[in-house]
Backbone as a printed PyTorch tensor [residue, N CA C, xyz], in Angstrom:
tensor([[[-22.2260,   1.8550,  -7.4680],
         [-20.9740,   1.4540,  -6.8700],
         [-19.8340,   2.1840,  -7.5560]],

        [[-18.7360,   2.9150,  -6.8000],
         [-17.6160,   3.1860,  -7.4220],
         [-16.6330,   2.3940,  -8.4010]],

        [[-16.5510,   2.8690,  -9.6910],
         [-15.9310,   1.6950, -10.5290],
         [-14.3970,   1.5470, -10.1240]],

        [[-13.8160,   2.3790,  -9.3790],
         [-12.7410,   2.7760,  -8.6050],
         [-12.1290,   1.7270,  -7.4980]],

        [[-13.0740,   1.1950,  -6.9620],
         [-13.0150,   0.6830,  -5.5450],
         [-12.0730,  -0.7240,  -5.9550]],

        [[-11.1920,  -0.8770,  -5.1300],
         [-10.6290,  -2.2620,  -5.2810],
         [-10.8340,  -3.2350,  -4.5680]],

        [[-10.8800,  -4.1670,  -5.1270],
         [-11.7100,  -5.5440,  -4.5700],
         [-10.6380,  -6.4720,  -4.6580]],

        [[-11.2830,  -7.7430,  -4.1630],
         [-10.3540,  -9.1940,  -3.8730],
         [-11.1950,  -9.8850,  -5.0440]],

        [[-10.2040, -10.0750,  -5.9110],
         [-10.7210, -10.8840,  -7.5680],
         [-10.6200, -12.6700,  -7.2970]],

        [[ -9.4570, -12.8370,  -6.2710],
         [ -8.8090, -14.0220,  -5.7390],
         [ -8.3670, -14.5640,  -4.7960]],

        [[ -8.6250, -15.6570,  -4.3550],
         [ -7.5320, -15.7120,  -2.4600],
         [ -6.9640, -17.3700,  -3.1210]],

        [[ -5.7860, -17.2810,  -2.5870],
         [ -4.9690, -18.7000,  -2.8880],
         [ -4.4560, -18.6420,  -1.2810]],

        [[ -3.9580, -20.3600,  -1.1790],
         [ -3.0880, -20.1850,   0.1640],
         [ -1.7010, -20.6790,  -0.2870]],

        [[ -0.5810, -20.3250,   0.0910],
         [  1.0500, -20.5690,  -0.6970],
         [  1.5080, -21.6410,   0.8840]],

        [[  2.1330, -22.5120,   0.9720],
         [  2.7250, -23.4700,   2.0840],
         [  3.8850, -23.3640,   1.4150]],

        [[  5.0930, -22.5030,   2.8380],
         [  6.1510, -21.6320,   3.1600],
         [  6.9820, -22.9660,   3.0730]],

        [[  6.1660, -23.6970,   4.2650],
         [  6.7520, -24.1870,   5.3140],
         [  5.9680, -25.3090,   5.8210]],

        [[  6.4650, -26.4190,   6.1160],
         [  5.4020, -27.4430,   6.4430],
         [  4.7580, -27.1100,   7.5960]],

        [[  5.0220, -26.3650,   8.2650],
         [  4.7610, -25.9640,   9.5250],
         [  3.9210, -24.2660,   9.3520]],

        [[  3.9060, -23.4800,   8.0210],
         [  3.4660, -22.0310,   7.4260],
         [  2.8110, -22.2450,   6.2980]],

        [[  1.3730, -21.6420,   6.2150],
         [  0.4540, -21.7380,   5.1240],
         [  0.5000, -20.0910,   5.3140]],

        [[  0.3720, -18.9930,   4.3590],
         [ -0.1840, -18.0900,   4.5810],
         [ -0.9290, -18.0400,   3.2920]],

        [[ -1.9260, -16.7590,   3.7250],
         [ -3.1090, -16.5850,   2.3770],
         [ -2.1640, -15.3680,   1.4800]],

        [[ -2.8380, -15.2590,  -0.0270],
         [ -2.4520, -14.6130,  -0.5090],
         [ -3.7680, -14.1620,  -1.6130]],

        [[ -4.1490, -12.5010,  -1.4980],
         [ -5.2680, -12.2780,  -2.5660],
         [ -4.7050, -11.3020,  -3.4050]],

        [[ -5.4310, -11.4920,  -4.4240],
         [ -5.0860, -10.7110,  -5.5670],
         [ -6.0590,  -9.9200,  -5.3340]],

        [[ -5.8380,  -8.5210,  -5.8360],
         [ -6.6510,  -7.2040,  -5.8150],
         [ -7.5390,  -7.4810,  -7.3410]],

        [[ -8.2410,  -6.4440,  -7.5360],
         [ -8.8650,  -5.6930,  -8.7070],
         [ -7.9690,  -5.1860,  -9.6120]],

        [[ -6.8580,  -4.2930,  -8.9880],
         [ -5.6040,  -3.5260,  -9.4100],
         [ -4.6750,  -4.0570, -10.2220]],

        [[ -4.0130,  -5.1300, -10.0250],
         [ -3.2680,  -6.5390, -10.1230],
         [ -2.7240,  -6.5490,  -9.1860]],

        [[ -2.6680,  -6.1390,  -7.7050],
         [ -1.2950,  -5.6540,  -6.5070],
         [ -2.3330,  -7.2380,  -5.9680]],

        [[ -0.8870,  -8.1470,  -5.2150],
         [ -1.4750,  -9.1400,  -4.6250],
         [ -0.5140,  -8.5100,  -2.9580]],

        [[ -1.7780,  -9.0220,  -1.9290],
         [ -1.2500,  -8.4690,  -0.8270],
         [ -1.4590,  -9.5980,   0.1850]],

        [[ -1.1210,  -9.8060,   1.4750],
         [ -0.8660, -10.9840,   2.4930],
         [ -1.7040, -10.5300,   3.4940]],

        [[ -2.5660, -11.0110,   3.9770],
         [ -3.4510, -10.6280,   4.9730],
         [ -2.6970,  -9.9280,   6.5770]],

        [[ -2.6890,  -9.2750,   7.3520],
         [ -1.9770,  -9.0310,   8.4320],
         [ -1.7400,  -9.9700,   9.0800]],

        [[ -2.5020, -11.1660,   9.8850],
         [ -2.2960, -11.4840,  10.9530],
         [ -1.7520, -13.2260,   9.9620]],

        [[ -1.6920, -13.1780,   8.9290],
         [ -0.7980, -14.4680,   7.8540],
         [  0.7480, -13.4840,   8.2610]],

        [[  0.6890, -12.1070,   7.6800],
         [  2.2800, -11.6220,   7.7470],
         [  2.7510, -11.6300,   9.1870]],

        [[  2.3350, -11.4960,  10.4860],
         [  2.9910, -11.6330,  11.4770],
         [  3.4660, -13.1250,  11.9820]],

        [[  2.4780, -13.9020,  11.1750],
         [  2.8710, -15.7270,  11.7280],
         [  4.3020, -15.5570,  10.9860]],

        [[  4.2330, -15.1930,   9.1150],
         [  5.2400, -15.7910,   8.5170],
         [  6.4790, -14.7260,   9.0800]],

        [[  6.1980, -13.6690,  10.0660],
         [  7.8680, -12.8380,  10.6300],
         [  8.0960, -13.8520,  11.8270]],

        [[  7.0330, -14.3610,  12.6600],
         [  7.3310, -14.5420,  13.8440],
         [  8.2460, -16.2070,  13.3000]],

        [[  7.5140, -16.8860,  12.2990],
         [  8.6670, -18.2110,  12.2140],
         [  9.9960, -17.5180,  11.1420]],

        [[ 10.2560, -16.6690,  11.0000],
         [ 11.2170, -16.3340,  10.7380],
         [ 12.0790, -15.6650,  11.9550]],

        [[ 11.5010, -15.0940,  12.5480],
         [ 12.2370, -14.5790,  13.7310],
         [ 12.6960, -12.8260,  13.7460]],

        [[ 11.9060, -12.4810,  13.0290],
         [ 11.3880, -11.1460,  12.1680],
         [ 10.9570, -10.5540,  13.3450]],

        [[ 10.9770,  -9.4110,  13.8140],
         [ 10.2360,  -8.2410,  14.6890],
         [  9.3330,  -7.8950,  13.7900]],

        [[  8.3400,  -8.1170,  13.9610],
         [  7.2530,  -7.3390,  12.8620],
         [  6.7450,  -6.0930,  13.1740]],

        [[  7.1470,  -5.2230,  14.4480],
         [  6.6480,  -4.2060,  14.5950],
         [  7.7380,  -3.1030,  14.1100]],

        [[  9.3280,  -4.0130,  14.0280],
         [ 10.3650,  -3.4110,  13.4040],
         [ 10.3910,  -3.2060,  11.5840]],

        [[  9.5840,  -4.3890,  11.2360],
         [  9.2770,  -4.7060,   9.5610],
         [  8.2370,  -3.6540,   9.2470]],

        [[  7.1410,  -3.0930,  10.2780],
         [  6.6550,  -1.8290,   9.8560],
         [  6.9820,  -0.6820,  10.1700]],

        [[  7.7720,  -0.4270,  10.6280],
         [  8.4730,   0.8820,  10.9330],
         [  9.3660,   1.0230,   9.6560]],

        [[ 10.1760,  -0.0740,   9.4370],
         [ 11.2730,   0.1900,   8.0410],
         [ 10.1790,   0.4450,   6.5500]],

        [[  9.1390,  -0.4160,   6.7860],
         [  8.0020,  -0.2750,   5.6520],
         [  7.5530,   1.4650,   5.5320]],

        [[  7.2700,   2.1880,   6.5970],
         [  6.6790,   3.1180,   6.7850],
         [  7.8020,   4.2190,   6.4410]],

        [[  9.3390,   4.0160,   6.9090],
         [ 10.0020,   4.8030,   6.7180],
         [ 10.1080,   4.7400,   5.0980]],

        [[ 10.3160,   3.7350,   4.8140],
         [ 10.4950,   3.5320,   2.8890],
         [  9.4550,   4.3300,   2.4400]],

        [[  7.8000,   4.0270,   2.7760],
         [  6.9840,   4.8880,   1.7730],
         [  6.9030,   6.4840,   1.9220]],

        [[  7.5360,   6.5580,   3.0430],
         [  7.7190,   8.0570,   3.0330],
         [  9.0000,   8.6160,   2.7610]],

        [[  9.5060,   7.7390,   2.1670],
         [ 10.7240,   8.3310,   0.9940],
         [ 12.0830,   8.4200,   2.2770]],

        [[ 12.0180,   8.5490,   3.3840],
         [ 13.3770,   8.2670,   4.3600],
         [ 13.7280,   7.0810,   4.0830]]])
């Protein structure tokens, strides 16, 4: 096995909102990340465009 490869060490669930649970895992790496279809519930009860939240995401990592 690649000693490289990053894995899920952890999964917790965080309650936003009495009405919003989303999951949250911790990597191998230490980077903790939000599952996709947890991050579109917690844009859509915010009222978030989430297809607009990855476009600004995408423009940031490519340095625009």
């Amino acid at each position: 096995m690649n000693g490289n490869l990053t894995t899920v060490v952890a999964e917790s669930e965080i309650t936003l909102a009495p009405d919003l649970t989303i999951k949250v895992l911790l990597l191998s790496d230490g980077n903790r990340i939000i599952p996709e279809d947890d991050m579109q519930r917690a844009c859509e009860w915010i009222g978030a465009d989430w297809s607009s939240l990855q476009a600004m995401t995408q423009t940031t990592l490519k340095g625009g």
